[in-house]
LUMMI-268336 format. One record per residue (C-alpha): residue number from 1; residue in three letters; y, x, z. Coordinates in Angstrom, 3 decimals, padded with zeros to 6 digits. Layout:
<atoms>
NUM,Ala,Y,X,Z
...
</atoms>
This chain:
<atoms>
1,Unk,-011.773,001.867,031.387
2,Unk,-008.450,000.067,031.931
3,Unk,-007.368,-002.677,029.786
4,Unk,-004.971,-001.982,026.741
5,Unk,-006.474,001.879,027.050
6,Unk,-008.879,003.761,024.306
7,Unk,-011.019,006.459,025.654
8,Unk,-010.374,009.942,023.538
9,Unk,-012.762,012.849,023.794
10,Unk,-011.998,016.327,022.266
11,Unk,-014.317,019.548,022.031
12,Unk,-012.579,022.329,021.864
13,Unk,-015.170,025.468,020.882
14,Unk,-012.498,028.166,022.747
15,Unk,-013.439,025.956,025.933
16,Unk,-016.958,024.478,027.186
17,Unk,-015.771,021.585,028.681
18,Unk,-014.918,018.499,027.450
19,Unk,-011.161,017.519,027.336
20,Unk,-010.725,013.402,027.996
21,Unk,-007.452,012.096,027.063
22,Unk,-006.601,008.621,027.886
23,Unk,-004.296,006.926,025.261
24,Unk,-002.234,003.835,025.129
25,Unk,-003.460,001.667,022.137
26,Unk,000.293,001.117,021.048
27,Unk,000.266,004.326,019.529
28,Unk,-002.352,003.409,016.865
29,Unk,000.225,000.643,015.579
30,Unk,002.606,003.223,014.402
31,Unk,006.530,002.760,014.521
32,Unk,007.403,-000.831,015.332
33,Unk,010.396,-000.678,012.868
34,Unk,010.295,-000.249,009.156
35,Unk,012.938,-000.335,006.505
36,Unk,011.741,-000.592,003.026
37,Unk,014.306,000.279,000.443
38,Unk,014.473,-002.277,-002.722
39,Unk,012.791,000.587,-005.109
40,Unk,009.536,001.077,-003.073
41,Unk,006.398,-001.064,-001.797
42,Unk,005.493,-000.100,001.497
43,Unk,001.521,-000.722,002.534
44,Unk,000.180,-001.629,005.569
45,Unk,-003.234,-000.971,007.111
46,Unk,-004.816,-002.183,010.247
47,Unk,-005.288,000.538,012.721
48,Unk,-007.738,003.167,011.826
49,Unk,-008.259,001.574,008.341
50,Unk,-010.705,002.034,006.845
51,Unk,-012.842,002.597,009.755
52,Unk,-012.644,-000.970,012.283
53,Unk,-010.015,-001.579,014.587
54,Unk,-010.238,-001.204,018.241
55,Unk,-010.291,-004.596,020.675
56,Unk,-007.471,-004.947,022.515
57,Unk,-004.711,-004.505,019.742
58,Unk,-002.029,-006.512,019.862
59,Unk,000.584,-004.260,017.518
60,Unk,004.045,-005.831,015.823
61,Unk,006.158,-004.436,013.117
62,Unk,009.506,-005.344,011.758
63,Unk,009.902,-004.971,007.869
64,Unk,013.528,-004.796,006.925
65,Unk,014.966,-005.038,003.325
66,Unk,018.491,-005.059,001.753
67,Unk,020.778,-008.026,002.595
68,Unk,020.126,-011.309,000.257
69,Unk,016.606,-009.627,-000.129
70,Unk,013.617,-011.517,-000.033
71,Unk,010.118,-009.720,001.096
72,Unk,006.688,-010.048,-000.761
73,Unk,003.250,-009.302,000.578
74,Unk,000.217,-009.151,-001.130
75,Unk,-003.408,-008.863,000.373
76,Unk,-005.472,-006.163,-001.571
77,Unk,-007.987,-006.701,001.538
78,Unk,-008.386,-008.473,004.159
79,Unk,-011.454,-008.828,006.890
80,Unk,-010.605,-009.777,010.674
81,Unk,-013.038,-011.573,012.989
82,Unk,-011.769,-015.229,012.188
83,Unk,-010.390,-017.037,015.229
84,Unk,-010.365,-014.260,017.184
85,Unk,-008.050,-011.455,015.795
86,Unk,-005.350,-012.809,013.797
87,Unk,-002.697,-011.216,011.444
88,Unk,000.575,-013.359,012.446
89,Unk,003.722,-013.574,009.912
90,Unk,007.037,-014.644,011.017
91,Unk,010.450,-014.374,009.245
92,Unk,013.471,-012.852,010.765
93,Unk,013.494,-010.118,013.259
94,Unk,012.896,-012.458,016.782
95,Unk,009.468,-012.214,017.119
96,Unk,008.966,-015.740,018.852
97,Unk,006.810,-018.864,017.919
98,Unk,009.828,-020.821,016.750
99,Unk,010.192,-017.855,013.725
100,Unk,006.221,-017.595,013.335
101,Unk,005.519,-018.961,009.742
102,Unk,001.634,-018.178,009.724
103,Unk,-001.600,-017.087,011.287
104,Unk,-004.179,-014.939,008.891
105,Unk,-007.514,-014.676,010.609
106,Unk,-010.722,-014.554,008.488
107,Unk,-011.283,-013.193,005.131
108,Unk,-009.291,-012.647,001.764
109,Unk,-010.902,-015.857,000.736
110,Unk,-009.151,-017.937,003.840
111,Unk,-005.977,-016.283,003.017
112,Unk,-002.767,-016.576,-000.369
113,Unk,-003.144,-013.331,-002.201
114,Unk,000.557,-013.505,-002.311
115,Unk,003.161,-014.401,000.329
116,Unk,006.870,-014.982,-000.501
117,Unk,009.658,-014.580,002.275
118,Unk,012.870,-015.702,001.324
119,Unk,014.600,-013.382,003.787
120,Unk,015.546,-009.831,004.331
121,Unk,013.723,-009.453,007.796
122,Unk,009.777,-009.856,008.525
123,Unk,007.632,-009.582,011.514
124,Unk,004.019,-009.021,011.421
125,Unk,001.784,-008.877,014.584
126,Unk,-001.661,-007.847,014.495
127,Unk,-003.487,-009.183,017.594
128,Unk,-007.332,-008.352,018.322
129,Unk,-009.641,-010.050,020.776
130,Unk,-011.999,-007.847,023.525
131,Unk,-015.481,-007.973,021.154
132,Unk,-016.753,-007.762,017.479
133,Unk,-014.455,-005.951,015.342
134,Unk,-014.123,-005.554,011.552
135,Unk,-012.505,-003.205,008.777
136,Unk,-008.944,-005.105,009.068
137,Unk,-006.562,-005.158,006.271
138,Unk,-004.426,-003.576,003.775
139,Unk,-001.339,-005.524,002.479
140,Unk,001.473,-004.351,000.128
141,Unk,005.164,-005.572,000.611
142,Unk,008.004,-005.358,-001.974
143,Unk,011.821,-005.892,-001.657
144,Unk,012.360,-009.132,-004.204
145,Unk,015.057,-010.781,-005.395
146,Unk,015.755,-013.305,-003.299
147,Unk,014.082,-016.410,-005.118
148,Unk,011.817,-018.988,-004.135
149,Unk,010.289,-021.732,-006.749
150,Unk,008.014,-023.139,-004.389
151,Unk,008.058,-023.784,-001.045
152,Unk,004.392,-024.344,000.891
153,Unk,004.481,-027.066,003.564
154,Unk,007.557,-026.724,004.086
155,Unk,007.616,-023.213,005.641
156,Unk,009.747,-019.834,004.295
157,Unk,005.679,-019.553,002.407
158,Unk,006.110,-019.881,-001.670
159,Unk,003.583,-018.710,-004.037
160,Unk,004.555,-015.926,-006.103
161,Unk,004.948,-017.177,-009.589
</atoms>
């Protein structure tokens, strides 16, 4: 099997034979760009939630808001083999290390339940290693008012509240 490639197979009763597709893991991550309008949450899975991701991923999305916007996530779940796979939060739309604000890898419990962007524009990159997998995530995010109280280690992070 190639690298960066999932194995599909397909029965089709009209046909005996087995149909084997070969399919580029980029197309479980969905569309890479996402607008979220200030009345509605958006939620985010990990691929083939709630069944375990595949090895291999390494998926990014773009969450856009309204101009003076800021962005809110919140973890309803989250399970990722820690410090291998990694959920990685930047702000802006550059996704680069010098925009990169944190890396989630673990379990709920090594991770804010809340995460407050001061900023219209988000990446998120979910990035998987080549063994042990697990059920992934699922994370809401909300268009906010653009207000921050407090600001963790110095970062775009505050703690909704």
């Amino acid at each position: 099997m190639l690298p960066g490639y999932c194995l599909q197979i397909m029965y089709r009763e009209d046909t005996p034979n087995v149909l084997v597709l070969f399919n580029d893991l980029t197309d479980l991550c969905g569309p890479g760009i996402l607008q979220l309008p200030i009345d509605q949450n958006l939620t985010m899975t990990s691929p083939l939630f709630p069944e375990f991701y595949p090895d291999g991923l390494d998926c990014v999305w773009i969450v856009t808001t309204e101009n003076n916007r800021g962005l809110s996530l919140e973890f309803d779940f989250f399970s990722v083999q820690k410090g291998f796979d990694f959920l990685i939060l930047g702000s802006g739309n550059q996704t680069t290390d010098s925009t990169r604000i944190s890396r989630f890898s673990g379990t709920k419990l090594n991770i804010p339940d809340t995460v407050i962007i001061p900023n219209d524009s988000i990446w998120l990159r979910f990035k998987t290693g080549r063994s042990w997998n697990d059920a992934g995530y699922i994370l809401r995010v909300s268009s906010i008012p653009n207000k921050c109280d407090f600001f963790f280690d110095s970062l775009y992070i505050c703690i909704k509240g």
